[in-house]
PyMOL Python script that loads the backbone (N, CA, C, O; Angstrom):
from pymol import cmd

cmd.read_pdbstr("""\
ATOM      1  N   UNK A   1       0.834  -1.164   0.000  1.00  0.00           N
ATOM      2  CA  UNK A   1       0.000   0.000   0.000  1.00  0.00           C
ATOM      3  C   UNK A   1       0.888   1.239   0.000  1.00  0.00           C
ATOM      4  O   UNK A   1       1.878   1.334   0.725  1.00  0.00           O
ATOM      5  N   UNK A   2       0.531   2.074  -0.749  1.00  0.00           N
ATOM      6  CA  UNK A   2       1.442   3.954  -0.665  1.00  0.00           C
ATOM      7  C   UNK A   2       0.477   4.666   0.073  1.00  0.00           C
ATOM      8  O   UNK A   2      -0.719   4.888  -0.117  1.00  0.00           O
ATOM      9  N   UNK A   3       1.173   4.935   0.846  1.00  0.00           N
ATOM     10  CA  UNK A   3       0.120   5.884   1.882  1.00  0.00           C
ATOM     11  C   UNK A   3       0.326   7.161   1.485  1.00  0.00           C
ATOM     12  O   UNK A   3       1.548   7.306   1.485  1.00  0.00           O
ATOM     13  N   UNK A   4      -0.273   8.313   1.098  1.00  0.00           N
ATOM     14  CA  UNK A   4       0.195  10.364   1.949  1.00  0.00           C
ATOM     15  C   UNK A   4      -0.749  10.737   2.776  1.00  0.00           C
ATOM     16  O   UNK A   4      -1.954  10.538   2.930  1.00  0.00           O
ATOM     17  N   UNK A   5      -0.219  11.106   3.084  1.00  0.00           N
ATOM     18  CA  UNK A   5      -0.175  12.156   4.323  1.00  0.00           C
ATOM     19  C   UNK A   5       0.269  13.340   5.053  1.00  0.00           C
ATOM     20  O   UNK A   5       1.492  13.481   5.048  1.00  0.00           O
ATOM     21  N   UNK A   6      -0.522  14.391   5.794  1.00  0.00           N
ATOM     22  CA  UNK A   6      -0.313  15.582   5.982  1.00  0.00           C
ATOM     23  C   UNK A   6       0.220  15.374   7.756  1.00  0.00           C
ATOM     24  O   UNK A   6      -0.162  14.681   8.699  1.00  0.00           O
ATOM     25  N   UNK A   7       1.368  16.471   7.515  1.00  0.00           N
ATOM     26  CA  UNK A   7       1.968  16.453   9.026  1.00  0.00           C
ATOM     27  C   UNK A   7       0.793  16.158  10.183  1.00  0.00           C
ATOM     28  O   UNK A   7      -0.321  16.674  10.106  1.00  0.00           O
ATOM     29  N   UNK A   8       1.104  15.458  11.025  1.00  0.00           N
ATOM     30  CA  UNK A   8      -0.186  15.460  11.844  1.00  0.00           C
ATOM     31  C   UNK A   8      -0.598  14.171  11.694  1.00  0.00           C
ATOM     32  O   UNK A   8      -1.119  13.624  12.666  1.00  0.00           O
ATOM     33  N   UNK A   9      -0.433  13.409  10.386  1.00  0.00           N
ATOM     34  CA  UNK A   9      -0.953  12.289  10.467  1.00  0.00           C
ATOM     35  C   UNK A   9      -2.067  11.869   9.816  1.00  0.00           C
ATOM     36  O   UNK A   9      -2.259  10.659   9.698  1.00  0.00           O
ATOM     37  N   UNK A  10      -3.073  12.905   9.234  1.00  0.00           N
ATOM     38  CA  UNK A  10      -4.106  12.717   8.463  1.00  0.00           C
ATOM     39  C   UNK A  10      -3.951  12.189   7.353  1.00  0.00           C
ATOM     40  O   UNK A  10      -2.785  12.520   7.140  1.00  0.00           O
ATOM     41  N   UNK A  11      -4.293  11.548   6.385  1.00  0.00           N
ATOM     42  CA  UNK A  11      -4.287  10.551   5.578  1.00  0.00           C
ATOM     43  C   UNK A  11      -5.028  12.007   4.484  1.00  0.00           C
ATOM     44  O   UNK A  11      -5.739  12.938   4.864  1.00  0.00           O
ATOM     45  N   UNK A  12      -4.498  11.690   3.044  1.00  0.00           N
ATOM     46  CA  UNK A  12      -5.256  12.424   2.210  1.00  0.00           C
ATOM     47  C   UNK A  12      -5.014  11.270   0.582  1.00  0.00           C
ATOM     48  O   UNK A  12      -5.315  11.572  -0.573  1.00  0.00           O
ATOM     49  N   UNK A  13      -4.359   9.900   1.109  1.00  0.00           N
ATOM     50  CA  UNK A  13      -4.633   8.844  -0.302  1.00  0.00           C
ATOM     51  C   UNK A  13      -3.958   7.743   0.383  1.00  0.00           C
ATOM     52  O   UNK A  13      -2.932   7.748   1.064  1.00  0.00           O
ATOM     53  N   UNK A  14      -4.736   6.817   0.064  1.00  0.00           N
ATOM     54  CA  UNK A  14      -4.274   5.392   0.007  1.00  0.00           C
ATOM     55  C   UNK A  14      -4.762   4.478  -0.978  1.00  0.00           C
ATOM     56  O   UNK A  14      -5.965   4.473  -1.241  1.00  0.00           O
ATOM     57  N   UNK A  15      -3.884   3.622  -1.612  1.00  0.00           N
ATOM     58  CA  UNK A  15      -3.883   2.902  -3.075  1.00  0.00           C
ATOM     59  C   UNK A  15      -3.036   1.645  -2.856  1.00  0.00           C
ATOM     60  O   UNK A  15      -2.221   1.583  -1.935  1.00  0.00           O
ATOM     61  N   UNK A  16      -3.226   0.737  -3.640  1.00  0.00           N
ATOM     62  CA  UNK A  16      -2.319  -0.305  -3.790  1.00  0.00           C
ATOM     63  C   UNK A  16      -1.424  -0.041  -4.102  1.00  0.00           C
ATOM     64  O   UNK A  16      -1.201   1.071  -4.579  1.00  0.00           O
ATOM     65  N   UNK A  17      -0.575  -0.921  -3.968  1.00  0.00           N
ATOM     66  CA  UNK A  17       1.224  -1.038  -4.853  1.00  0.00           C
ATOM     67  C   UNK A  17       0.437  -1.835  -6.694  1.00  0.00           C
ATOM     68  O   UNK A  17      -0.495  -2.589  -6.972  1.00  0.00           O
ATOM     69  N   UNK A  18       1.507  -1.079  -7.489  1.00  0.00           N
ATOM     70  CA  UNK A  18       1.073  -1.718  -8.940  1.00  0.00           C
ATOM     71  C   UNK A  18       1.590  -3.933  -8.679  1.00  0.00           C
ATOM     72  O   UNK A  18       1.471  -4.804  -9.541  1.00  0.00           O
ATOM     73  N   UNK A  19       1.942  -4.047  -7.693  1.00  0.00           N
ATOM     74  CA  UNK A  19       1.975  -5.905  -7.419  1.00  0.00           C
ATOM     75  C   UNK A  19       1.837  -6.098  -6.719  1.00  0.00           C
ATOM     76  O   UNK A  19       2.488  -6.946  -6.109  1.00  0.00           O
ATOM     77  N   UNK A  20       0.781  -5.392  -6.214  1.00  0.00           N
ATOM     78  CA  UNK A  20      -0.253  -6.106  -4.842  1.00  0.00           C
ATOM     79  C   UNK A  20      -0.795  -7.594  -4.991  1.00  0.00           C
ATOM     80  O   UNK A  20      -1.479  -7.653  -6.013  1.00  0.00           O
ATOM     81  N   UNK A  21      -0.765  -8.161  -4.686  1.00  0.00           N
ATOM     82  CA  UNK A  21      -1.395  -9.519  -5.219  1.00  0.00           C
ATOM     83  C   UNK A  21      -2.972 -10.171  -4.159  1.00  0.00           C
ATOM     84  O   UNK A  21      -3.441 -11.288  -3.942  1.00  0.00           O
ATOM     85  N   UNK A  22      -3.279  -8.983  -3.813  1.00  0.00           N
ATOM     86  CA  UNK A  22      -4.155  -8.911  -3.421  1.00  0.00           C
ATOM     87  C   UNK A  22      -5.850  -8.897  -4.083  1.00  0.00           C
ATOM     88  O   UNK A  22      -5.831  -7.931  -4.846  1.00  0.00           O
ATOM     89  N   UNK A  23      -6.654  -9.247  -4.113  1.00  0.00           N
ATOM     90  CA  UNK A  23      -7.462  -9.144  -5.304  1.00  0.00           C
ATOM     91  C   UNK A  23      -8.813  -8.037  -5.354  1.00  0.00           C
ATOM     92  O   UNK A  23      -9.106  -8.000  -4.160  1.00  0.00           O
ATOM     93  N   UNK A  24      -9.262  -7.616  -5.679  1.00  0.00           N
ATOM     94  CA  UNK A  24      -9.654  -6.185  -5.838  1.00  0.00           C
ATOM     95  C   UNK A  24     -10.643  -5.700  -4.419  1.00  0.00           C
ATOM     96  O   UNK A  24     -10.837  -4.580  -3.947  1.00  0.00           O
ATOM     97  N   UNK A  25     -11.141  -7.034  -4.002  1.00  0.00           N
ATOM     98  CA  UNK A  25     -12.033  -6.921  -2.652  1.00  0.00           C
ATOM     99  C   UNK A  25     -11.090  -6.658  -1.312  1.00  0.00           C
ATOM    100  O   UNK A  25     -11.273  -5.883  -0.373  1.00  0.00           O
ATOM    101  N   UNK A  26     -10.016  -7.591  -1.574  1.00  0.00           N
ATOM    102  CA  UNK A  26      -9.066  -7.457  -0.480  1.00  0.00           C
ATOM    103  C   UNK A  26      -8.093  -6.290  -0.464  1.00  0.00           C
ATOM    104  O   UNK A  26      -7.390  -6.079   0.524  1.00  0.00           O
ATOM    105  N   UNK A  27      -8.057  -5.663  -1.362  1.00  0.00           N
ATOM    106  CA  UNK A  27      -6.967  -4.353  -1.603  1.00  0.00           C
ATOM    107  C   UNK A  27      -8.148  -3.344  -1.383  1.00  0.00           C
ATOM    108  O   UNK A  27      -7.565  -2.346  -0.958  1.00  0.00           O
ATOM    109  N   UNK A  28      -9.576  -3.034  -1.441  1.00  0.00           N
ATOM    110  CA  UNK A  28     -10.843  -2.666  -0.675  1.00  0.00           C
ATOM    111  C   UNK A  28     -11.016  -2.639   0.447  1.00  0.00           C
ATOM    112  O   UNK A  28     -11.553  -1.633   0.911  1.00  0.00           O
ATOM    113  N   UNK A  29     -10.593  -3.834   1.416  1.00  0.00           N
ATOM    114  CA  UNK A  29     -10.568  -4.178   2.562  1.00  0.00           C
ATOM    115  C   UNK A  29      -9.588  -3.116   3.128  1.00  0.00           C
ATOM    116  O   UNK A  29      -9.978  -2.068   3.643  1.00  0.00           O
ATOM    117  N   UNK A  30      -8.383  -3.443   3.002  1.00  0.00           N
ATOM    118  CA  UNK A  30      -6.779  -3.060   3.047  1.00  0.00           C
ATOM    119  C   UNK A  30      -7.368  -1.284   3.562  1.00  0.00           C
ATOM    120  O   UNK A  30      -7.368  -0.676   4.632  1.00  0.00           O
ATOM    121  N   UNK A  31      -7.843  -0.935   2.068  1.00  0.00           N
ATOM    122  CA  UNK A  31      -8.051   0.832   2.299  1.00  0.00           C
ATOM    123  C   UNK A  31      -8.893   0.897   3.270  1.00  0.00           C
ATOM    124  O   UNK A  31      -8.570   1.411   4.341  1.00  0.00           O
ATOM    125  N   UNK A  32     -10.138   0.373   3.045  1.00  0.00           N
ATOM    126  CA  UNK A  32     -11.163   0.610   3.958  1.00  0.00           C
ATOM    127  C   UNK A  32     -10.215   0.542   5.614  1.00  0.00           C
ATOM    128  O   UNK A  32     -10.541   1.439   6.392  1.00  0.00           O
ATOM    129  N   UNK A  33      -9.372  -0.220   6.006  1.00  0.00           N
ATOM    130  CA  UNK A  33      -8.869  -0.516   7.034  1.00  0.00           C
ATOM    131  C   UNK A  33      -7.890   0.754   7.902  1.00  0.00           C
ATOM    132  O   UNK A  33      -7.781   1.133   9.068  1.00  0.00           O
ATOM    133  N   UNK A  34      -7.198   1.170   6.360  1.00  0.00           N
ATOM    134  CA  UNK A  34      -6.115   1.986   6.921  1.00  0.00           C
ATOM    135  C   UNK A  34      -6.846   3.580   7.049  1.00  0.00           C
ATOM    136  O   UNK A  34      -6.436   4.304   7.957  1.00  0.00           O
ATOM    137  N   UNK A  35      -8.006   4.128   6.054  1.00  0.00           N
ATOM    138  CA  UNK A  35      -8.878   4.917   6.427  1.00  0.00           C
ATOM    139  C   UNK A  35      -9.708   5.329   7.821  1.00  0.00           C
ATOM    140  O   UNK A  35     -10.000   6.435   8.278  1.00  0.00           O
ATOM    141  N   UNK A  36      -9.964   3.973   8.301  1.00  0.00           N
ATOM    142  CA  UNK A  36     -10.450   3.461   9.721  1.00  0.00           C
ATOM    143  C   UNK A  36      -9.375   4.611  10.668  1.00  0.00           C
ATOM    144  O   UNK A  36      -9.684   5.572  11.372  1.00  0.00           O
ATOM    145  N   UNK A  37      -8.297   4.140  10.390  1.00  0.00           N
ATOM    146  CA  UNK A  37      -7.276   4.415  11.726  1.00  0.00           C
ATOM    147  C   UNK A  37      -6.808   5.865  11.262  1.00  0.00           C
ATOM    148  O   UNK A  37      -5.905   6.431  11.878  1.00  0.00           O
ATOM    149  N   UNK A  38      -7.423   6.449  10.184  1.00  0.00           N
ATOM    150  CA  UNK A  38      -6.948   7.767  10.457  1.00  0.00           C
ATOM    151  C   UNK A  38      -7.127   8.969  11.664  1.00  0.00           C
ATOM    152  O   UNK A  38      -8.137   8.967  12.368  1.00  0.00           O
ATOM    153  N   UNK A  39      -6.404   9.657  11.779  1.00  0.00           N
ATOM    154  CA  UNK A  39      -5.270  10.069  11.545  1.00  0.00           C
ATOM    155  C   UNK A  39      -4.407   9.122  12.336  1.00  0.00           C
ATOM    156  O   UNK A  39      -4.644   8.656  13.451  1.00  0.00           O
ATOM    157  N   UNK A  40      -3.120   8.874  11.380  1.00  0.00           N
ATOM    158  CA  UNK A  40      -2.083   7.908  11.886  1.00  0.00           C
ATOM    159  C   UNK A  40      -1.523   8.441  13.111  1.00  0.00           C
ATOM    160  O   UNK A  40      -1.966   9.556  13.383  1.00  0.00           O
ATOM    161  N   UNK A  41      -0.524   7.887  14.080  1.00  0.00           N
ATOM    162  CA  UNK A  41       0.075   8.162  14.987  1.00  0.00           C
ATOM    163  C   UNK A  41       1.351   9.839  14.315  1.00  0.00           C
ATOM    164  O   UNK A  41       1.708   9.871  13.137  1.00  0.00           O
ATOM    165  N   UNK A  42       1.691  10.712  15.102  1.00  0.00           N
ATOM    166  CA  UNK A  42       2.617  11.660  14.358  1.00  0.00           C
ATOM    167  C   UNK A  42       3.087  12.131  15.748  1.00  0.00           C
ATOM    168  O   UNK A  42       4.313  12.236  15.733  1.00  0.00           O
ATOM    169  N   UNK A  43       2.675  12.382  16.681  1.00  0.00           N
ATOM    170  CA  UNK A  43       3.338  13.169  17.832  1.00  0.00           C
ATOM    171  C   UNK A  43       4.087  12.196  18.672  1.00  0.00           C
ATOM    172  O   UNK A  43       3.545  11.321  19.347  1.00  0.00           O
ATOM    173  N   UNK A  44       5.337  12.398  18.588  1.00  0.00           N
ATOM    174  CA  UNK A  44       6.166  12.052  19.009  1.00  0.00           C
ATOM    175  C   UNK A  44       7.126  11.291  17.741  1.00  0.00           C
ATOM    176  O   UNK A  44       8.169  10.804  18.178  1.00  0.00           O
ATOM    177  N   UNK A  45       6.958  11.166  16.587  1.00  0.00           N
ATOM    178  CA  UNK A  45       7.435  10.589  15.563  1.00  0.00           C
ATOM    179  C   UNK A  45       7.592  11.704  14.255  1.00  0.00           C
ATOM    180  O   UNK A  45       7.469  11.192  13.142  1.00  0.00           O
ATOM    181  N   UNK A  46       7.822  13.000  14.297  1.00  0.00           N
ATOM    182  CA  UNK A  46       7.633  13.802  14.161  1.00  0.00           C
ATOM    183  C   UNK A  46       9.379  13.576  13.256  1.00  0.00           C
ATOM    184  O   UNK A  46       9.448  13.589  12.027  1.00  0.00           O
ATOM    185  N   UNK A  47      10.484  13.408  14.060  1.00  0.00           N
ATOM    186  CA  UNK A  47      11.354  13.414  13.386  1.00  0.00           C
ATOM    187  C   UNK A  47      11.540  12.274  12.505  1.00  0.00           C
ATOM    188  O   UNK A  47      12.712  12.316  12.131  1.00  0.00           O
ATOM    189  N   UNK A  48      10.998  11.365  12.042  1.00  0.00           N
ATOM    190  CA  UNK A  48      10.781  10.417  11.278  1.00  0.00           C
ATOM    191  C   UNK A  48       9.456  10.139  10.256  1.00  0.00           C
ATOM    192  O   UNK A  48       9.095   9.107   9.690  1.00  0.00           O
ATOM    193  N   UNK A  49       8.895  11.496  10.267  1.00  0.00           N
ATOM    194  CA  UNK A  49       7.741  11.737   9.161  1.00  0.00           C
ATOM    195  C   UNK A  49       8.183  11.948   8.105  1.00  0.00           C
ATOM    196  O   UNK A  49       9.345  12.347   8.021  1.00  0.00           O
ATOM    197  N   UNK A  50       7.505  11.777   7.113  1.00  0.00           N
ATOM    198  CA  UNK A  50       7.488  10.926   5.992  1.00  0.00           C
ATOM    199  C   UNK A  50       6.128  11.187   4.939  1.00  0.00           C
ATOM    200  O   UNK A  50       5.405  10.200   4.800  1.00  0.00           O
ATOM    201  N   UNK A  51       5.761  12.346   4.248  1.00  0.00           N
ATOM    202  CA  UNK A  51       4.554  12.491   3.751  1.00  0.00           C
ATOM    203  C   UNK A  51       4.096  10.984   2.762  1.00  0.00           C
ATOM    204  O   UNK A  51       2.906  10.669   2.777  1.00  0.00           O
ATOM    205  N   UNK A  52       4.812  10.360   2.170  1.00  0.00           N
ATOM    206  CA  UNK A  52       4.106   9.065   1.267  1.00  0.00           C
ATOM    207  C   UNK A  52       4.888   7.843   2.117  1.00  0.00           C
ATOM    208  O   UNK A  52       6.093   8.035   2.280  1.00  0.00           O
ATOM    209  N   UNK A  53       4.368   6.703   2.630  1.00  0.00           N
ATOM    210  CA  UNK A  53       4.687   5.670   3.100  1.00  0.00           C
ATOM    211  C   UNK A  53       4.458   4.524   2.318  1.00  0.00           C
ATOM    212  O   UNK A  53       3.444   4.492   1.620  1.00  0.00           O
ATOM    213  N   UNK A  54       5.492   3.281   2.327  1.00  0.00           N
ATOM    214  CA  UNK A  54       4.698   2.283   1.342  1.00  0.00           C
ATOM    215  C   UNK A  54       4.557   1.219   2.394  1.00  0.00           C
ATOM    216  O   UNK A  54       5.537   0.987   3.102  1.00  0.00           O
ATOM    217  N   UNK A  55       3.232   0.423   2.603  1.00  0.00           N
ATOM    218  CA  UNK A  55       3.176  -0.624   3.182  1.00  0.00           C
ATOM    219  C   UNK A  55       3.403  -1.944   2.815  1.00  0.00           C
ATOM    220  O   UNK A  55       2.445  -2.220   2.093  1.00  0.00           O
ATOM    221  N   UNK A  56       4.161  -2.967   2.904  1.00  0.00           N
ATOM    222  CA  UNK A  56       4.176  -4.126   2.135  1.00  0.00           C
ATOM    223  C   UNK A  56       3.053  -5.126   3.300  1.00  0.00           C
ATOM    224  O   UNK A  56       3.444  -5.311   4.452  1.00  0.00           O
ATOM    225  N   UNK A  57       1.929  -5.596   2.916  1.00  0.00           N
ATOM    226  CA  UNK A  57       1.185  -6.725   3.409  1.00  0.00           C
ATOM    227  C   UNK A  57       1.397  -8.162   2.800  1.00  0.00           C
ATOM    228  O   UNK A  57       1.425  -8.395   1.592  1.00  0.00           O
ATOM    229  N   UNK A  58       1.559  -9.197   3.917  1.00  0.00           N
ATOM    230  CA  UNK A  58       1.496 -10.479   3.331  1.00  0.00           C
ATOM    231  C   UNK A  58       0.351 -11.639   4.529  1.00  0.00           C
ATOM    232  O   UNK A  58       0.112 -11.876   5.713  1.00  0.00           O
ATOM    233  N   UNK A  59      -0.054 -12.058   2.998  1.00  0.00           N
ATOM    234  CA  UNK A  59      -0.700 -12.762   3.882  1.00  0.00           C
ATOM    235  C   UNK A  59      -0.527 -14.349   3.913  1.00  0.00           C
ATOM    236  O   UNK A  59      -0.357 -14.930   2.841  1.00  0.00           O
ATOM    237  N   UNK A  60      -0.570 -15.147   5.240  1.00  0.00           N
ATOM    238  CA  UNK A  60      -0.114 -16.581   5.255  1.00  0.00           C
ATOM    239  C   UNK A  60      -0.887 -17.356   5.009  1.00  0.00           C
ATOM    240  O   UNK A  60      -0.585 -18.549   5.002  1.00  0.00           O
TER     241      UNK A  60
END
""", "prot")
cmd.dss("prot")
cmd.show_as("cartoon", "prot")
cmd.util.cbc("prot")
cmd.orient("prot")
């Protein structure tokens, strides 16, 4: 997943990776999930922000 985001932590896009191998319901899921938890954690991580993040998910 590529995350951005605004200082603070608010989320303003989340999308798959182009080889997600996830299938279109579950990469649905994925967003729907990481939308949930907005705004991400930022205070105290402040020196390690990062406006686009990429998430790698696997599943067993």
């Amino acid at each position: 997943m590529r995350l951005r985001q605004l200082p603070g932590g608010s989320l303003l896009h989340v999308e798959p990776l182009e080889d997600c191998s996830f299938d279109e319901a579950g990469q649905a899921a994925v967003v729907r999930a990481v939308f949930a938890a907005d705004p991400l954690p930022y205070a105290g991580f402040e020196r390690v922000f990062n406006r686009e993040v990429r998430i790698v998910l696997r599943v067993d």
